[in-house]
DSSP file (Angstrom, degrees, kcal/mol; ACC not computed):
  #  RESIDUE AA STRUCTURE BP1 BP2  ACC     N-H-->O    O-->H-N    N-H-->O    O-->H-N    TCO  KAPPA ALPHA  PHI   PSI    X-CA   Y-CA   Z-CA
    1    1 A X              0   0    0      0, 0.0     3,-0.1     0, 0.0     6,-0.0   0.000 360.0 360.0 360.0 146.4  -34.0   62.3   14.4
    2    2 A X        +     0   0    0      1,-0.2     2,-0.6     2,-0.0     5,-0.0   0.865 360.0  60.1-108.4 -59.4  -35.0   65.0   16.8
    3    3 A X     >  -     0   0    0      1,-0.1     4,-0.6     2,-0.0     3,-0.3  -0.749  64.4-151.3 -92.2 116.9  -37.7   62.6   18.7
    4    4 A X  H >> S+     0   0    0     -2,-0.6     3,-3.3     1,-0.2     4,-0.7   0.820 109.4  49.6 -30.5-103.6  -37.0   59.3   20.5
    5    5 A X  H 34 S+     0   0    0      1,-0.3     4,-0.5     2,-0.2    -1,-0.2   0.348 105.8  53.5 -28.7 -43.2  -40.5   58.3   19.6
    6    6 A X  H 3> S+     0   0    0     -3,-0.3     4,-0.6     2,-0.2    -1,-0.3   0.693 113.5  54.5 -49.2 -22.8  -39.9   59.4   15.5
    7    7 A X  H << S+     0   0    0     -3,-3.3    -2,-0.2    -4,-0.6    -1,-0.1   0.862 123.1  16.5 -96.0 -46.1  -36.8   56.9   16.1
    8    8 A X  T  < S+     0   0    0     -4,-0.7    -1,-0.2     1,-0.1    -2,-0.2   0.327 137.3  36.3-120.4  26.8  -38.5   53.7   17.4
    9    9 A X  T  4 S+     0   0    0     -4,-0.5    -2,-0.2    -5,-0.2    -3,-0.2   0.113  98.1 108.5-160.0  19.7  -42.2   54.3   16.4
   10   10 A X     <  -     0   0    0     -4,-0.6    -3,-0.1     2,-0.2    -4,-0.1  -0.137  59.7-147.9 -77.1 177.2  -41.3   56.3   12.7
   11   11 A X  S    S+     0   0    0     -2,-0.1   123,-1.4   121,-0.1     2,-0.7   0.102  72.7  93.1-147.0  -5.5  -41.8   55.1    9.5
   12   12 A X  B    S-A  133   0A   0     -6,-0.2     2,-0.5   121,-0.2   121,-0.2  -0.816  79.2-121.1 -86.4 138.8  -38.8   57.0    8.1
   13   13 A X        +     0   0    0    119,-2.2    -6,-0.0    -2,-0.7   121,-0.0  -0.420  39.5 164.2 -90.0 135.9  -35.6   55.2    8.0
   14   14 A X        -     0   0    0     -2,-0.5    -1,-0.1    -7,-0.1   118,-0.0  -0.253  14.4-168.6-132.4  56.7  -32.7   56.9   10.0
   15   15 A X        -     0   0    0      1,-0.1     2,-0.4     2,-0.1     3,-0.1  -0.048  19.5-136.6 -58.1 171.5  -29.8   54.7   10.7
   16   16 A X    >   +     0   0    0      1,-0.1     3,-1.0     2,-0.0    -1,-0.1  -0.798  30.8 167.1-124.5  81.1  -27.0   55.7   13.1
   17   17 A X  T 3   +     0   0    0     -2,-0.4     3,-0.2     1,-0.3    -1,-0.1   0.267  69.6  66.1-112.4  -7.3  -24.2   54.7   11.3
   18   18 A X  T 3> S+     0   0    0      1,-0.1     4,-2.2     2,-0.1    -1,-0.3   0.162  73.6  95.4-107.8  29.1  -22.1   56.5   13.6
   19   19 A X  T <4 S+     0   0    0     -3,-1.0     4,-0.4     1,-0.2    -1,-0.1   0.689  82.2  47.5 -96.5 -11.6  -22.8   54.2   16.6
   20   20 A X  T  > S+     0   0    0     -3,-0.2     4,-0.7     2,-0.2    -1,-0.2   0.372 111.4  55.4 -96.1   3.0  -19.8   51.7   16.5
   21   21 A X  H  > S+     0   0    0     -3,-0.2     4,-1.7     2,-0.1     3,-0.4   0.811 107.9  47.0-100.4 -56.5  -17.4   54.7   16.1
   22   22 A X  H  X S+     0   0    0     -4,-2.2     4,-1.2     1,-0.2    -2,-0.2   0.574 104.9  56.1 -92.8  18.2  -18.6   56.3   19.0
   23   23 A X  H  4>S+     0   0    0     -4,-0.4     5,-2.0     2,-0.2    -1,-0.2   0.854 113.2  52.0 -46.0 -61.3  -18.4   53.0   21.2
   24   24 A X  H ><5S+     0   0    0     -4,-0.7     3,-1.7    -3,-0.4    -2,-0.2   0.857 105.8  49.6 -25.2 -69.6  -14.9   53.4   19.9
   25   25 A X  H 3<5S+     0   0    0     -4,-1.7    -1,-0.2     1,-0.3    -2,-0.2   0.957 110.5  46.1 -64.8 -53.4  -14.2   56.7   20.9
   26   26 A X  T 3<5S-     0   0    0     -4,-1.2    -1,-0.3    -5,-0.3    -2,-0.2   0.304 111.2-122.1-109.2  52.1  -15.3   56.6   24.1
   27   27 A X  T < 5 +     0   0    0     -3,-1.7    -3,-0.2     1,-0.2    -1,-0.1   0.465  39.7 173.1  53.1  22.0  -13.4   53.3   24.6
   28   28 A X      < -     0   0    0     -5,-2.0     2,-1.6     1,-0.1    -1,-0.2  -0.240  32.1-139.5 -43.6 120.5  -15.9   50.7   25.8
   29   29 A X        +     0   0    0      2,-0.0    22,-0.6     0, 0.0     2,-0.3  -0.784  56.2 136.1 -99.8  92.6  -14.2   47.5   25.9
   30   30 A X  E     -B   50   0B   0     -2,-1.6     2,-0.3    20,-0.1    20,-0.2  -0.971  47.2-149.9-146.8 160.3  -17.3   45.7   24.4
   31   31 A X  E     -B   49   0B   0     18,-0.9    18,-1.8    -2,-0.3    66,-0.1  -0.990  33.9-107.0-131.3 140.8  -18.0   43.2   21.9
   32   32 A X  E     -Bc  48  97B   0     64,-0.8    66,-1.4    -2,-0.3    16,-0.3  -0.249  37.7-160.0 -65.9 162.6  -21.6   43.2   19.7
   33   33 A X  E     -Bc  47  98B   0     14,-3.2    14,-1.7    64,-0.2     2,-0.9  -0.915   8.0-148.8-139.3 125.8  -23.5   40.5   21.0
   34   34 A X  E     -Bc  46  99B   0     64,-1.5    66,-1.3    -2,-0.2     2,-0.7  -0.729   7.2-154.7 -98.8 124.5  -26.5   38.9   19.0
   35   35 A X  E     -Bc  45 100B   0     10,-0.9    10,-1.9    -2,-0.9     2,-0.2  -0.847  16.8-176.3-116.4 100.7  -29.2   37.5   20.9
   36   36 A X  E     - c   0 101B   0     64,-2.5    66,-2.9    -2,-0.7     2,-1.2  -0.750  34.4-109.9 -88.7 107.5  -31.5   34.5   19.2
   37   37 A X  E  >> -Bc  42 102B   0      5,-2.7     4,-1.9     1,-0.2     5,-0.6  -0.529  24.4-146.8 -84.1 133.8  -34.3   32.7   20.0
   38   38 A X  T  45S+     0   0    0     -2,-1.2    -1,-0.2    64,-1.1    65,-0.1   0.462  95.5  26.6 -53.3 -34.6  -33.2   29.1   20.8
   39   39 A X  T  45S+     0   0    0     63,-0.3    -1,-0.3     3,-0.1    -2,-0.1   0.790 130.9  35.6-113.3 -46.0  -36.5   27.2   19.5
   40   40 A X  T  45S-     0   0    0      2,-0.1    -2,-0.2     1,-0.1     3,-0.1   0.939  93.6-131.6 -93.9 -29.1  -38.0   30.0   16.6
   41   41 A X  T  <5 +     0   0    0     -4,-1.9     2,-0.6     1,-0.3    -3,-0.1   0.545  54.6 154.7 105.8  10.6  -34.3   31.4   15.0
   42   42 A X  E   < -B   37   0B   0     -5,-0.6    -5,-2.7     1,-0.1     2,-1.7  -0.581  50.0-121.7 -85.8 128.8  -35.6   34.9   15.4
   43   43 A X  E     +     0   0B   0     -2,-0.6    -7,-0.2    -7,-0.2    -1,-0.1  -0.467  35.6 169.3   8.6  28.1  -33.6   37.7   15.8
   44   44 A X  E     -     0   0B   0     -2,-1.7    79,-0.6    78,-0.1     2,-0.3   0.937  52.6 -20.6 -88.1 -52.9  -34.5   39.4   18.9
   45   45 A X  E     -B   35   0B   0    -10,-1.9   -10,-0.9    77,-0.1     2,-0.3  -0.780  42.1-148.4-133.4 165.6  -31.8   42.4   20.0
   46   46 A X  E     +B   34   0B   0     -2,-0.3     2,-0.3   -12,-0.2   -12,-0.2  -0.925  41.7 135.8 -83.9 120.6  -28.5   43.1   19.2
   47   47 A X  E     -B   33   0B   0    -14,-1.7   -14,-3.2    -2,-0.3     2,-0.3  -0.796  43.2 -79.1-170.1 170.1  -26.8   44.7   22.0
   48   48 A X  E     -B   32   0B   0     18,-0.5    18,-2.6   -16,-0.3   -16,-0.2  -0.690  20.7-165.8-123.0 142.3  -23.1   44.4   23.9
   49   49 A X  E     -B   31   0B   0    -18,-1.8   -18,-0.9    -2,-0.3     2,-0.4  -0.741   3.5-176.0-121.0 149.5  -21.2   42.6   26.4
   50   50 A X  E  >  -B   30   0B   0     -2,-0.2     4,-1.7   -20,-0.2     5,-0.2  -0.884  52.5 -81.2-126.2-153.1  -18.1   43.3   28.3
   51   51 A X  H  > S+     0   0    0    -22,-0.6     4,-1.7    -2,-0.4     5,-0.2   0.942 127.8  47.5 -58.5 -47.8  -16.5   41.0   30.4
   52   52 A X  H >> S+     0   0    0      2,-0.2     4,-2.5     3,-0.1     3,-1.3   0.969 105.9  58.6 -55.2 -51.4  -18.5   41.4   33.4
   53   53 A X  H 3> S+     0   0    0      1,-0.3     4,-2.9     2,-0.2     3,-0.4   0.935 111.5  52.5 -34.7 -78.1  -22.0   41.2   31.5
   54   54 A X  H 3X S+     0   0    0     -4,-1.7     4,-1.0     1,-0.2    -1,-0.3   0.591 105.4  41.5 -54.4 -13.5  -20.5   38.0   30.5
   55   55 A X  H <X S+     0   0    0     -4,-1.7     4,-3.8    -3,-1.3     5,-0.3   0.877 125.1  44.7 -76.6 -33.7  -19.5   36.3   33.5
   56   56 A X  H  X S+     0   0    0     -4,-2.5     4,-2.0    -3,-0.4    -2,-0.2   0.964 107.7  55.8 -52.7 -50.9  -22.9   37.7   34.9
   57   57 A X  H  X>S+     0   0    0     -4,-2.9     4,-1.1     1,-0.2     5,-1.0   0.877 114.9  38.4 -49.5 -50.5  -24.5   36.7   31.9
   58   58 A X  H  <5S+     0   0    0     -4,-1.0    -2,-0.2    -5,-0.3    -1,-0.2   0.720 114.4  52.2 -89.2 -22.4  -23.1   32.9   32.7
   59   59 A X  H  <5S+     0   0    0     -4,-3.8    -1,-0.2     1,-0.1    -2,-0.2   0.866 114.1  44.0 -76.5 -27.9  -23.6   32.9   36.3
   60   60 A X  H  <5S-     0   0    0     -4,-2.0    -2,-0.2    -5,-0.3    -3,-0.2   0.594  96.0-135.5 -73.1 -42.8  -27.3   34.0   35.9
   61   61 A X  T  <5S+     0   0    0     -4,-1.1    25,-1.1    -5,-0.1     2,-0.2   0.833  80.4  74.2  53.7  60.1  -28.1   31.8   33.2
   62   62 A X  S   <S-     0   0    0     -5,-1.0    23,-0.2    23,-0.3    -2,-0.2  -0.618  88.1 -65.4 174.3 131.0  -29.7   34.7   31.7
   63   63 A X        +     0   0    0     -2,-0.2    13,-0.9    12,-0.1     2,-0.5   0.477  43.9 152.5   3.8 105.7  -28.8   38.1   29.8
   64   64 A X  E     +E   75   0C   0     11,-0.2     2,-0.3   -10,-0.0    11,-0.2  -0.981  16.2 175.3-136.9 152.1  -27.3   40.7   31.0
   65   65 A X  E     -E   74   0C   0      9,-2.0     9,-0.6    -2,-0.5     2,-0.4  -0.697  39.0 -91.0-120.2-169.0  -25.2   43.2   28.9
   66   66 A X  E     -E   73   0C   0    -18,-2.6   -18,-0.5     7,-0.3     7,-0.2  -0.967  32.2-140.4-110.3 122.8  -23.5   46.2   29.1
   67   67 A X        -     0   0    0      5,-1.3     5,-0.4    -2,-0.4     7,-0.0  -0.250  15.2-176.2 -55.2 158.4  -25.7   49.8   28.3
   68   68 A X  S    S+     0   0    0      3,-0.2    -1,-0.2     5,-0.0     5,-0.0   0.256  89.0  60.5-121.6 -47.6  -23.3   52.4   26.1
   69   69 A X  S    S+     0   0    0      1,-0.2    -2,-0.1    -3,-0.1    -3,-0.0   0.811 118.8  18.0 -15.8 -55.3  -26.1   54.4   26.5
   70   70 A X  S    S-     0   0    0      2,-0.2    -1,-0.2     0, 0.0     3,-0.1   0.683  98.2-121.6-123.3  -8.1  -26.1   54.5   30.1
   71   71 A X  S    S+     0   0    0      1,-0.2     2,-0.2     0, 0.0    -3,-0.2   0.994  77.6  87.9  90.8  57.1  -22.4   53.4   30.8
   72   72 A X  S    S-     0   0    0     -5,-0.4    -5,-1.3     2,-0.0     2,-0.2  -0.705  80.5 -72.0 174.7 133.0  -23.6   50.3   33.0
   73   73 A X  E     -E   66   0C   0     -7,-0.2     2,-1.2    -2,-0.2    -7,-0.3  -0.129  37.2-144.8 -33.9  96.6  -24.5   46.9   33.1
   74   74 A X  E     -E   65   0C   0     -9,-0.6    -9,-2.0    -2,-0.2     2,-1.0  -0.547  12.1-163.3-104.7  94.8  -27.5   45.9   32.0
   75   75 A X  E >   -E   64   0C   0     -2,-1.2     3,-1.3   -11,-0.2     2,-0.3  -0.536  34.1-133.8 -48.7 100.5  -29.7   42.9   33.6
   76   76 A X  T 3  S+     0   0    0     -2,-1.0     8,-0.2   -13,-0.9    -1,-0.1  -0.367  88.9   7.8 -81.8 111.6  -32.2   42.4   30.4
   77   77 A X  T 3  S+     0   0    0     -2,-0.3     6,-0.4     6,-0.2    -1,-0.3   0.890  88.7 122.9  60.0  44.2  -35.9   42.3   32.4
   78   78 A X  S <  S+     0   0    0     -3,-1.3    -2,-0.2     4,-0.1     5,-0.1   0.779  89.8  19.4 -90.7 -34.9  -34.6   43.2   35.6
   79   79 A X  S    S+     0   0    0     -4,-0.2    -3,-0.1     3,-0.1    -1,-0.0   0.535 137.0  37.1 -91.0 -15.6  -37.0   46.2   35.8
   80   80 A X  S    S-     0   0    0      2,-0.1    -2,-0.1     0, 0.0     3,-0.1   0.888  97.0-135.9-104.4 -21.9  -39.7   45.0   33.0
   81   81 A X        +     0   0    0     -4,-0.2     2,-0.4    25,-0.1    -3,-0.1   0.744  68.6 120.9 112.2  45.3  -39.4   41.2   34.1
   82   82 A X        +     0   0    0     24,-0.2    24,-0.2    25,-0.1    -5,-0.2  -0.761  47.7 176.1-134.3  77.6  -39.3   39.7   30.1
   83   83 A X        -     0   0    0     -2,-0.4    22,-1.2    -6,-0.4     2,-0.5  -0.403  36.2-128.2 -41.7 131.7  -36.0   38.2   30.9
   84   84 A X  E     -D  104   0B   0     20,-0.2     2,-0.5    -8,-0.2    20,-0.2  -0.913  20.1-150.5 -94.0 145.4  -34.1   36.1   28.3
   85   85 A X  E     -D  103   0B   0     18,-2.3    18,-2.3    -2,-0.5     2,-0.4  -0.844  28.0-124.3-100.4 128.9  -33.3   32.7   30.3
   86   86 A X  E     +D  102   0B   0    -25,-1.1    16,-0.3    -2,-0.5     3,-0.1  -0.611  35.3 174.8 -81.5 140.2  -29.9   31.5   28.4
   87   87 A X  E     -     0   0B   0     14,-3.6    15,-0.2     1,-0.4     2,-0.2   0.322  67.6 -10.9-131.6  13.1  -29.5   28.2   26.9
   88   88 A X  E     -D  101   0B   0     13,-0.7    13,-2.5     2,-0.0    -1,-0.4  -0.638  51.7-143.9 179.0 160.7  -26.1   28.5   25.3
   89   89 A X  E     -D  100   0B   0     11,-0.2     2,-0.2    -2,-0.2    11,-0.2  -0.838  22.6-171.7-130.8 154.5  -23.5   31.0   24.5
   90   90 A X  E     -D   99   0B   0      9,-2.5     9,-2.8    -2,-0.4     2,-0.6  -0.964  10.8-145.4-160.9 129.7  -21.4   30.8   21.3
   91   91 A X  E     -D   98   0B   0     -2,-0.2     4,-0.3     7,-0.2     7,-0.2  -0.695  17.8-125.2-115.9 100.5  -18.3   32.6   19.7
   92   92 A X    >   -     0   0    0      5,-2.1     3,-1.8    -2,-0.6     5,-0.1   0.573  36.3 -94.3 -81.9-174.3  -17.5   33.5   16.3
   93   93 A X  T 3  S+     0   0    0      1,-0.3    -1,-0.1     2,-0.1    -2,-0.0   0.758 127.5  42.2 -62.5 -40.2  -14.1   32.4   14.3
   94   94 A X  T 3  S-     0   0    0      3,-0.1    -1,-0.3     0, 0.0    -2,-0.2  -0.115 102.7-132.7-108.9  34.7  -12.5   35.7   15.2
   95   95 A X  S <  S+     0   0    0     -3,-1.8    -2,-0.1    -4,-0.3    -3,-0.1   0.638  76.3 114.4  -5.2  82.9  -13.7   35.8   18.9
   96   96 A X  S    S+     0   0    0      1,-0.3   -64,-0.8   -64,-0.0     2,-0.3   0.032  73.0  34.3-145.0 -11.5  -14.8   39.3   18.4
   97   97 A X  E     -c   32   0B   0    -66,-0.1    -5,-2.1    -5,-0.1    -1,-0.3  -0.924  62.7-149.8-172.4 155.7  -18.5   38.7   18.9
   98   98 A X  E     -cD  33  91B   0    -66,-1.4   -64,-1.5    -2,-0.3     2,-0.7  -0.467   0.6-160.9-104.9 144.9  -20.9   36.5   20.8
   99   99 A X  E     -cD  34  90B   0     -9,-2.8    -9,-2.5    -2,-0.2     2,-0.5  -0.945  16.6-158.3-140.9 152.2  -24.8   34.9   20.1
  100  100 A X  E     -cD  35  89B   0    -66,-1.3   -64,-2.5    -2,-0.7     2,-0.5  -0.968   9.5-140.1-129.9 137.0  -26.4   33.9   23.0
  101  101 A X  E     +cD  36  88B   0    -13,-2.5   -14,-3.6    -2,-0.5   -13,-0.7  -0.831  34.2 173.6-107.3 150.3  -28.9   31.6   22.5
  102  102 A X  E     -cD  37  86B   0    -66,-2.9   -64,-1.1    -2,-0.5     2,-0.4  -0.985  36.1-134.8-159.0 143.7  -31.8   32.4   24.6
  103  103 A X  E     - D   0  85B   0    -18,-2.3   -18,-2.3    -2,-0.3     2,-0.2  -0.907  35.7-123.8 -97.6 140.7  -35.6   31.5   25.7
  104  104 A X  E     - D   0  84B   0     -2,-0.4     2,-0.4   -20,-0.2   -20,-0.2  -0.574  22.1-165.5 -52.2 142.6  -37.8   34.7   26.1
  105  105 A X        +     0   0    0    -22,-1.2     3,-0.1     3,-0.2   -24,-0.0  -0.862  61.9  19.5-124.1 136.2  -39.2   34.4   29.7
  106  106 A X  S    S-     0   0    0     -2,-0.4   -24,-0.2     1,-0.2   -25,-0.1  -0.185 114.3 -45.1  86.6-176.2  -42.2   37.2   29.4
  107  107 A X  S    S-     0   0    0    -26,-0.1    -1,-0.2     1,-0.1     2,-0.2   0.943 105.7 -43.0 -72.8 -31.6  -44.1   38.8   27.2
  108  108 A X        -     0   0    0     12,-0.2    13,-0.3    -3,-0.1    -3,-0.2  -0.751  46.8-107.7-160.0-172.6  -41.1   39.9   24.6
  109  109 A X  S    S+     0   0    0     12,-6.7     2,-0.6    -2,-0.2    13,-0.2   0.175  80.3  86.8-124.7  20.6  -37.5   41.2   24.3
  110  110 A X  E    S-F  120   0D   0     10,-1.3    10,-0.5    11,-0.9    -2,-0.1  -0.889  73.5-132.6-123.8 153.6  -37.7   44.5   23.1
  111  111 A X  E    S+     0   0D   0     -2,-0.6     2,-0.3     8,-0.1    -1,-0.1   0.137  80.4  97.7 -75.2   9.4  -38.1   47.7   25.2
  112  112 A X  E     -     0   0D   0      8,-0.2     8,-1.6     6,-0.0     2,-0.4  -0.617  66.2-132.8-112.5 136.2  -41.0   48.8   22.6
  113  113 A X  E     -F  119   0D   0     -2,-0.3     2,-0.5     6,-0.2     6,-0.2  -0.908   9.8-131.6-102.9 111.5  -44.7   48.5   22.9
  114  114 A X  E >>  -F  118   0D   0      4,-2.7     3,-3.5    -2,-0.4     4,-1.1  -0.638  45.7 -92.3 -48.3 120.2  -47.3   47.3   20.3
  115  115 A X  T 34 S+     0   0    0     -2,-0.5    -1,-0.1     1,-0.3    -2,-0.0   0.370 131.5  53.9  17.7 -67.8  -50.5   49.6   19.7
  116  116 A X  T 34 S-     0   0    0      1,-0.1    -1,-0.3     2,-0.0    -2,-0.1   0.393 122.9-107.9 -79.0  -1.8  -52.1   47.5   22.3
  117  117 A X  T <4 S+     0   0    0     -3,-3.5     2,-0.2     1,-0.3    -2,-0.2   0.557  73.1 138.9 101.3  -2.9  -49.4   48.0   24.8
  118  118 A X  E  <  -F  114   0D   0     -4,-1.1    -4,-2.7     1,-0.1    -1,-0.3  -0.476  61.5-106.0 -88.9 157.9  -48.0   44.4   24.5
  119  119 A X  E     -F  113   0D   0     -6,-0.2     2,-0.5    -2,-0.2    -6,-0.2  -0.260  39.2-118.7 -71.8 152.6  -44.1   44.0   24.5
  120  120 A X  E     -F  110   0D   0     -8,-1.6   -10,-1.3   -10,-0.5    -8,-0.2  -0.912  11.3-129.6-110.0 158.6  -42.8   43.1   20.9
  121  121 A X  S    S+     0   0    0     -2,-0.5   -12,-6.7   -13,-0.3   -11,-0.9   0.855  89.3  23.9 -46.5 -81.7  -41.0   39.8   20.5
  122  122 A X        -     0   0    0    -13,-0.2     2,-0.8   -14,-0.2    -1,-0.2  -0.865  62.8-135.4 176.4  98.3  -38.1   41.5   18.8
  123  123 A X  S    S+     0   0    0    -79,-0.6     2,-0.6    -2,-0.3     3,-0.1   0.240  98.6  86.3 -65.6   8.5  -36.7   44.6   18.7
  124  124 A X        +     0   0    0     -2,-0.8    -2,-0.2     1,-0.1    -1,-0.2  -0.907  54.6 138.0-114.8  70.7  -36.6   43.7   14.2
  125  125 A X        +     0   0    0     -2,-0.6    12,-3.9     1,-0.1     2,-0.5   0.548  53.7  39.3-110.0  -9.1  -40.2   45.1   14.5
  126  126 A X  E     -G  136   0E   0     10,-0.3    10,-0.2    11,-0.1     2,-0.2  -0.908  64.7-159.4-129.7 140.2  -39.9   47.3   10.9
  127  127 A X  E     -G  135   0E   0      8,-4.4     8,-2.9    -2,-0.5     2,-0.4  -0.832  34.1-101.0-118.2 173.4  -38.2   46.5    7.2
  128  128 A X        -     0   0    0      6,-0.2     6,-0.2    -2,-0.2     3,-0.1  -0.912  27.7-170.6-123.3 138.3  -37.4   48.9    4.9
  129  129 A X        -     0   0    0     -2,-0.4     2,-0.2     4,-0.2     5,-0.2   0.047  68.6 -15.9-113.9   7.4  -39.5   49.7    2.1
  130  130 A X  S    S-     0   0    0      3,-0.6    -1,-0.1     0, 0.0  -117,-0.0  -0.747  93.5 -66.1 155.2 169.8  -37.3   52.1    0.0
  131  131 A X  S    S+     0   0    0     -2,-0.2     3,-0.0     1,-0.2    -3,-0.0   0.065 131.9  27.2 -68.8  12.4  -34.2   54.1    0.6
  132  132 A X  S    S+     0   0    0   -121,-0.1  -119,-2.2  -118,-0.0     2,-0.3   0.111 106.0  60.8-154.4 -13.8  -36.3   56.2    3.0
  133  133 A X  B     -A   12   0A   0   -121,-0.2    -3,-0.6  -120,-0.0     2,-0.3  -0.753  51.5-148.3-129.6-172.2  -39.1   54.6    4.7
  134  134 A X        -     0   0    0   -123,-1.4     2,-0.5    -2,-0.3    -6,-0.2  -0.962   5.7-153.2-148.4 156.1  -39.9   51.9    6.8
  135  135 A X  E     -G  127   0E   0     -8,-2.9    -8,-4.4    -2,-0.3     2,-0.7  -0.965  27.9-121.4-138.5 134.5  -43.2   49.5    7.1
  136  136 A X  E      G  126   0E   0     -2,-0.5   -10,-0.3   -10,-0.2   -11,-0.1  -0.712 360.0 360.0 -80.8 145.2  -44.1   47.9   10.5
  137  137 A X              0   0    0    -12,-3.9   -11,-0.1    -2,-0.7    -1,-0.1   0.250 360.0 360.0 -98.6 360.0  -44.1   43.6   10.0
């Protein structure tokens, strides 16, 4: 997809299937992390830690990750102020990825706007309706 906006406000499905290879490639020492809220079970981001994000992340009591994007540490509603406040951290059986369990503080957790301008909950804002499209939820 040519257009950010076609990417997170489309209705054609476009996956990036090449996004954990090129984590890889240009050697991030990161592990996925999935980020849950604590009370509803929803889904909110999926996104990446390294070591520092997590001690930050545990000193903070609240998110932070690390960007691959922007090649830096990323305080989760440090500029938009819909924080997640942490309420436990957890590691799977092959300590190779984390869930953080987490209250939303703010309007939402994803970096996306509804119509009306309001944050969505949950960056799981679209399902896929066929091997080519996508329906907003």
């Amino acid at each position: 997809m040519d257009n950010h906006d076609d990417l997170e406000e489309g209705t054609v499905l476009s996956l990036d299937f090449s996004k954990i290879s090129q984590i890889g490639k240009a050697d991030y020492p990161v592990v996925p992390v999935v980020v849950q809220d604590s009370e509803s079970g929803e889904v909110l981001i999926v996104a990446y830690a390294n070591e520092e994000a997590l001690r930050e992340t545990l000193r903070r009591k609240e998110a932070v990750f690390y960007s691959t994007s922007r090649n830096e540490i990323w305080h989760k509603g440090a500029t938009s102020g819909d924080t997640l406040a942490l309420v436990e951290v957890r590691v799977n059986c092959e300590q190779n990825s984390l869930l953080y369990l987490v209250r939303p503080e703010g309007q939402g957790a994803c970096h996306t706007n509804h119509d009306d301008g309001t944050t969505r909950s949950s960056c799981y804002y679209r399902r896929i309706t066929s091997a080519n499209d996508l329906r907003f939820v």
